[in-house]
N, C-alpha and C positions, 0 to 999 in steps of 0.2 A: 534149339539146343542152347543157344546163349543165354538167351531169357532163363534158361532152367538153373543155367551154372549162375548167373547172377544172384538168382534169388536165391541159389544154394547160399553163395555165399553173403549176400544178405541177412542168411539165419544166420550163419556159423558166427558174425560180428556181432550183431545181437545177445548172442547170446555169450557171449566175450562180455559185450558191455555189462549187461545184465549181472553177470559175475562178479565182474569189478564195482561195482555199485555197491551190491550187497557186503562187500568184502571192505567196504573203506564208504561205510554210511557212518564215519565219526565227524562231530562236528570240527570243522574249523575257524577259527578268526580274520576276520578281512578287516582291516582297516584302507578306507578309501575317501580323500579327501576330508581326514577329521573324523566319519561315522565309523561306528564302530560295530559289523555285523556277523554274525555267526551262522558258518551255511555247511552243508554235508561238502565233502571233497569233492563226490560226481558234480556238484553243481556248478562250482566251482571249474572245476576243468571240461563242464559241458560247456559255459559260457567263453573259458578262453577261447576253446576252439569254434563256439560259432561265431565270433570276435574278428578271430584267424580267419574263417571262408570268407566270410563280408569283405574283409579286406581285399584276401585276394581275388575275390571276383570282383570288385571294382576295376581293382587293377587289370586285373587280364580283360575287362568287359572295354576299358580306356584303349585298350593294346588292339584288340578285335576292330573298336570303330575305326581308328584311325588305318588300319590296316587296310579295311573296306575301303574308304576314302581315298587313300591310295591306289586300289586295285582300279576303282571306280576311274579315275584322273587317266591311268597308264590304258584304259581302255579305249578312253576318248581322243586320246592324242593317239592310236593303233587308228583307230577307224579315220581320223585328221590324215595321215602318213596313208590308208590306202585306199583314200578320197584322189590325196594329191596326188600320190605314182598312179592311179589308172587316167589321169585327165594329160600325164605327160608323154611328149611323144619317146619312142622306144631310142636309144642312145644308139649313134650309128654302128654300124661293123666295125672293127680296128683295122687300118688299112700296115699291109705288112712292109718294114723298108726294102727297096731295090737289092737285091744283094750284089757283092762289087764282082766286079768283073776281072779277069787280070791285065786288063787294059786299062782299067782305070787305074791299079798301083802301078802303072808305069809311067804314069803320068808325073808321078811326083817326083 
């Protein structure tokens, strides 16, 4: 059922896109470092935005590893921590205070 609504929606941006394309195939002028190029608007706003994911897939791909990395470390010091509490002996019972007596506050 996801698969299906996906690729519903899959067409429906396509063909969004498709629209827009057709609708704004005028040339535009880029000037980039000096050249001087003339390119349709889609093109132009195809390339910012695949510009845009590259980017931020780097980023979040930087975010991910280091994450891993982490999880990886907090896992090995888990297994360190209950390597060492099962080799320890079990901490004694609490031994409870005498309670006073009223022989003893007559003492003072």
């Amino acid at each position: 059922m996801k698969s299906q609504q996906r690729f519903i929606i899959g067409l429906v941006l396509a063909l969004i896109l498709i629209i827009f394309a057709l609708l704004n195939g005028q040339g535009v002028s880029v000037n980039f470092f000096g050249i001087q190029l003339e390119w349709p608007l889609i093109v132009i706003i195809a390339v910012s935005v695949l510009i845009g994911a590259v980017v931020t897939w780097l980023i979040s791909t930087s975010a991910v590893a280091s994450a891993k990395k982490q999880i990886k470390e907090l896992q090995q010091r888990v297994t360190e921590l209950t390597k060492t509490n099962k080799n320890e002996k079990p901490a004694p019972k609490p031994v409870q205070a005498p309670k006073e007596t009223p022989s003893d506050t007559s003492k003072n």
